[in-house]
N, C-alpha and C positions, 0 to 999 in steps of 0.2 A: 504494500500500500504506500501510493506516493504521501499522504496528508493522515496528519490525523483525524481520524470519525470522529462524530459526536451524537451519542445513540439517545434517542429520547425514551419518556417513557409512554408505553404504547396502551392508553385507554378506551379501551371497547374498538381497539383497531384506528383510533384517532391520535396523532402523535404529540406530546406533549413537552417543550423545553422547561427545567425546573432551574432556578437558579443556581442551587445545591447541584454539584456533581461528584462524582467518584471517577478517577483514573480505574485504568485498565492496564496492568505493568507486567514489562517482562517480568518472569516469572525469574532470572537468574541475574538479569543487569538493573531491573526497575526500571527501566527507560520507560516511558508512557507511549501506549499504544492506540488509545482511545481513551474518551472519557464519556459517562454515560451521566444522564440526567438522576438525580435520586427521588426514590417517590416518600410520601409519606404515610400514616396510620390514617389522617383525615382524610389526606383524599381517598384509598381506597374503602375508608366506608361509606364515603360521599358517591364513589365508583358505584358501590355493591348495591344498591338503589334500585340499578338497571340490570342487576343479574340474572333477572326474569327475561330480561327481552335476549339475552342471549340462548337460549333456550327456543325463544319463540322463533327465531329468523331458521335456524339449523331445523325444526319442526314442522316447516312449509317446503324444506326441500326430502325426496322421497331418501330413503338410507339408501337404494341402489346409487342414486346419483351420488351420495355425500361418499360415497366405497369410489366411484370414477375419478373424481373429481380427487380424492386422497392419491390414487395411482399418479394419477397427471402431475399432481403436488409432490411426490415420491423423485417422478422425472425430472421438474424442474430444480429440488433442492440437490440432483446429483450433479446437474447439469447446465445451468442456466447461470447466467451470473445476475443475482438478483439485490434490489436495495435494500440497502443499510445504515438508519442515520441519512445523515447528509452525504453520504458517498455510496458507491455499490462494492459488492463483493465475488468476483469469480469463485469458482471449487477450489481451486490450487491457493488464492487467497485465505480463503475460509481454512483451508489446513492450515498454512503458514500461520494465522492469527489465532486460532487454537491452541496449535504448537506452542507458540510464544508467550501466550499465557498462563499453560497450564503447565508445563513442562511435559507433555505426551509426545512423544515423536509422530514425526510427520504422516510417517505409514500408518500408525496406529489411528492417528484423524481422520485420514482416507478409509480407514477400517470400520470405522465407526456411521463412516457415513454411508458406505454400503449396506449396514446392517439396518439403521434406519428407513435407506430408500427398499431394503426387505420388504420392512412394513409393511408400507405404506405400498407395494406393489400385490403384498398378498394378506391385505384388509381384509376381503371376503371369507379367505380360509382361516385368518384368525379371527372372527367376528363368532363363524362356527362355531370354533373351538372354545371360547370365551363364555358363548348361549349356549352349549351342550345340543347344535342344530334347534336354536327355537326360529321358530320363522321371523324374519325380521321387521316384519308391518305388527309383531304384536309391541314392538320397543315403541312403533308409533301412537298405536291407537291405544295402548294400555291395556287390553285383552283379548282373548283370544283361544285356542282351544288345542291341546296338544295330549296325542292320544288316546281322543276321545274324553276329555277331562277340560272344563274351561279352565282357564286361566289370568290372572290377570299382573302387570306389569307399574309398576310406579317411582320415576326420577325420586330419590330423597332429596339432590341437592340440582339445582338448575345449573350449578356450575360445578368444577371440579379446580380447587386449589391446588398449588404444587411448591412447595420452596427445593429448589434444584440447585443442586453439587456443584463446586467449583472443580474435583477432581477426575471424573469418569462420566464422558458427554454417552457412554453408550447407556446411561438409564435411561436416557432421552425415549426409549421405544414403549415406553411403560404406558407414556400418555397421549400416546398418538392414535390408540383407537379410542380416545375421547368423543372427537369430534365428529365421526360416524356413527355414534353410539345418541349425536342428539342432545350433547351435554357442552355445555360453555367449558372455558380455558381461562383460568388466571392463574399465573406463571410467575415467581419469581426467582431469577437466575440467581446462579453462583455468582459473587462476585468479580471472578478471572473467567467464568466462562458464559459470558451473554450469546457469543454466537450462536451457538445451536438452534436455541428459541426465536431467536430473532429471524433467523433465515429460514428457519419451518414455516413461522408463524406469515413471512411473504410467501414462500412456496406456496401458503395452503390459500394466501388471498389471492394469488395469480389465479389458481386452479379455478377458483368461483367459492370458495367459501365464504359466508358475509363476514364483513371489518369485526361485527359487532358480535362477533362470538370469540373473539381471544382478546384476552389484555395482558397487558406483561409490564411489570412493578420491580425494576430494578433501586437497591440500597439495601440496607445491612439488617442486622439481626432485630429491628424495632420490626422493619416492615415484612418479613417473613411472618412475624407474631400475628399483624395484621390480617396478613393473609389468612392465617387458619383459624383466627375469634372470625371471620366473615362471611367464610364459606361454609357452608354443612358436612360437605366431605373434602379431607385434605391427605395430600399423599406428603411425608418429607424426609430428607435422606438427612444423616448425621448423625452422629458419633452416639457413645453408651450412653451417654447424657441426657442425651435428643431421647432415645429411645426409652429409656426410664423416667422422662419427666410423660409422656405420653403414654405409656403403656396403660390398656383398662380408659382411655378414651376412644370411645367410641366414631367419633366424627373424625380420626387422625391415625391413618394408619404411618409410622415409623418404620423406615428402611435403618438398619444402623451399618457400622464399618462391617467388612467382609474379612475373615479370618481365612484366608486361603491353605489347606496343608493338604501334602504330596504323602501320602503311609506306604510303608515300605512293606509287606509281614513278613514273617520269619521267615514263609516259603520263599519268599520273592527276593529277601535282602539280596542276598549273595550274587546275585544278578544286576546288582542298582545300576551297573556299568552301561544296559542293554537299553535303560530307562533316562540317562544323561539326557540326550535331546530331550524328552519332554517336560523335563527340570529347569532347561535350560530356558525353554521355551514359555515357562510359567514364570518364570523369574523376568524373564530381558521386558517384554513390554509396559509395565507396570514401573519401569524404572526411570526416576527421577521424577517422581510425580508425588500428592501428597498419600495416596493410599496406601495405609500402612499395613505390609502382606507381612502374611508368619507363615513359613513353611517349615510346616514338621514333618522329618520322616520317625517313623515309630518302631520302634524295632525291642527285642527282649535285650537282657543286658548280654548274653554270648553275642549277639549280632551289633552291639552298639557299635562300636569298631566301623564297621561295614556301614551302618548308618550315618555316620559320622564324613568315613569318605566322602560320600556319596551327595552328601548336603555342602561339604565346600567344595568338591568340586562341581555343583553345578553353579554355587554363586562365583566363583572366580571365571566358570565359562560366560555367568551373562555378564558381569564387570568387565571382560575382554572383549566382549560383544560390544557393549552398548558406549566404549570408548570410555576416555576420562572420567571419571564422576567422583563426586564427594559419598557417596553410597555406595561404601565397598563394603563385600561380603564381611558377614562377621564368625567369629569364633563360635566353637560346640559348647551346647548350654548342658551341663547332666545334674538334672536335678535332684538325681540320689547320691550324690560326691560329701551333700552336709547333712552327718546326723548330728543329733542333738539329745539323746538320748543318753549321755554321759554327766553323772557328774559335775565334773572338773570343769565340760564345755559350761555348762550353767553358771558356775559357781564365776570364769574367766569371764564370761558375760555380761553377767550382776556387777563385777568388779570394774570393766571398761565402760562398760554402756553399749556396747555395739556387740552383735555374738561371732564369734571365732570358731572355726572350726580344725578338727584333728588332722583333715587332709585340706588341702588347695580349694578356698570357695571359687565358685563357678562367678559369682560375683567380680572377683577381682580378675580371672583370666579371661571373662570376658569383656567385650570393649560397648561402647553404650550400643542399644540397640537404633536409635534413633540416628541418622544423621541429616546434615544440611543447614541451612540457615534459614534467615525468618519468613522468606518468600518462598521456600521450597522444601519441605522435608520427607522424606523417605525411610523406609524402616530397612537393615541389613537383612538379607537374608541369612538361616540360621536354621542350624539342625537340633532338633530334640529326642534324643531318646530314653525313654521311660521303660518301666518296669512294674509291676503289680506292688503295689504297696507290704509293707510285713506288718504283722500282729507282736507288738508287743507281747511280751509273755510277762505274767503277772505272779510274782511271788507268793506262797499260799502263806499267810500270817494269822492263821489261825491256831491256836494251840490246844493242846490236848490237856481235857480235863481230867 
């Protein structure tokens, strides 16, 4: 991009300049990339007013046509260079500005937008699979008759809320049969990653979908809140936090972080060599991005050894793969190396403050798990192998009468 953009926020498809803005920064140099308008709590309750007529406009078009009309939208967002802000965006664009903000390599943006224009090419077969085959004029008319059994159908919320990831644009596919399903869109992005929505969100008005069924409410963690006291149903990605402050709400289903692990068993260790590529392969894309993967391989303790292998070599093949990086593989974690079950350990403990252990803690040989700096962190890759817990055996102190 020769200039920098300047992304408004997008109300009921109508574009809005706020005085407030947020940069959009490389993710390694902070150079500013764009700046995007920030919204706030009042306007999108002022927004949610009209959340009905979002609802209404998508409900005069039939679901075959809003499935077409998705397809065609599919096409153009793989292929069109469409606006953005006060500028436009090509394909090859739209990765490079990705890239650059999220820190996802370039392949993996183009990967992603394959998966999306998936979708949105085979609406129809996931609509099926989504209604278990209901026919689709009963989402329209609210009932209808399946197996000889009526039936009847009813929207809870006229729109569908979304507070979306700065780190992984491929959850983007979650909410793309929204909008052939007959249901409004209010969106608000990661703050490094507004692309995605923004360029669907033209895809889908090129195609003929109406303005007034999407909006998109970029700014920080006030206006996320916003988003979900406003909507009836809301979808949102983040951390254990996110997901324990919402869990047993009803109206908020909670995506949280993704714990990725590769298990080795006993049958299979001994072979981890044969498995390298696709260690490697789980390891390299995800690299240099903020999602923090754990890969464990799990092995009994005669096979630790071999699990062990097996876990740095496939981190030091994606750290050679994926070039220089601050997120180099890390050291073996064993977490039956510290017992505590001793005396002395206790007594050494009480005495320092901090507890000690008889052998080498895993603590100290290994190096933090976290790396990176304040714009970009990554977790090391790292092997774990466990073992069944043991039973204390318990002294019989009962005495004979």
């Amino acid at each position: 991009m020769n200039q920098m953009l300047h992304i408004p926020v997008l109300r009921w498809g109508q574009p809005y300049t706020s005085i407030d803005v947020d940069p959009v920064v490389h993710f390694s140099t902070g150079e500013p990339i764009a700046s995007v308008s920030r919204a706030n709590g009042g306007l999108i309750q002022r927004d949610m007013r009209k959340a009905a007529r979002a609802r209404e406009v998508l409900r005069e078009i039939p679901i075959d046509d809003l499935i077409a009309r998705a397809g065609k939208a599919g096409e153009l967002y793989m292929n069109a260079t469409l606006p953005i802000g006060d500028g436009s965006q090509s394909p090859e664009e739209f990765a490079r500005a990705q890239s650059a903000s999220t820190g996802l390599p370039e392949r993996m943006c183009r990967a992603n937008m394959k998966k999306n224009g998936f979708v949105l090419a085979e609406m129809r077969r996931i609509l099926d699979s989504l209604t278990r085959g209901l026919a689709l004029d009963v989402l329209s008319t609210g009932h209808g008759e399946e197996r000889g059994v009526p039936i009847s159908y009813q929207a809870q919320s006229p729109v569908v809320g979304l507070v979306l990831p700065s780190n992984s644009p491929g959850v983007h596919t979650l909410w793309l049969p929204v909008i052939p399903l007959q249901i409004g869109l209010v969106l608000k992005p990661g703050p490094q990653e507004p692309w995605t929505p923004y360029r669907m969100a033209e895809a889908f008005f090129q195609a003929g979908i109406p303005r007034e069924a999407i909006s998109i409410y970029p700014g920080g963690g006030d206006v996320g809140a916003a988003v979900l006291d406003s909507c009836g149903r809301n979808l949102i990605f983040g951390g254990t936090p996110t997901v324990d402050r919402y869990r047993g709400n009803p109206h908020v289903q909670a995506h949280g972080p993704g714990f990725s692990k590769i298990l080795l068993g006993d049958d299979q260790v001994d072979r981890w060599e044969e498995f390298l590529d696709v260690m490697v392969d789980s390891c390299l894309p995800q690299q240099r991005t903020r999602l923090h993967q754990l890969l464990g391989r799990l092995g009994e303790p005669p096979h630790a050894r071999d699990c062990r292998r097996a876990g740095e070599a496939a981190g030091r093949g994606a750290a050679a793969a994926a070039g220089p990086s601050r997120c180099q593989p890390g050291r073996v974690h064993r977490p039956w190396c510290c017992r505590r079950d001793r005396a002395g350990d206790r007594r050494r403990r009480q005495s320092s403050g901090r507890h000690r252990c008889h052998r080498r803690s895993s603590q100290r040989r290994a190096p933090p798990r976290q790396a990176g700096d304040g714009r970009c962190t990554c977790c090391r890759p790292s092997s774990i192998a466990t073992r069944p817990r043991r039973r204390s055996r318990r002294r019989n102190t009962c005495s004979r009468s």
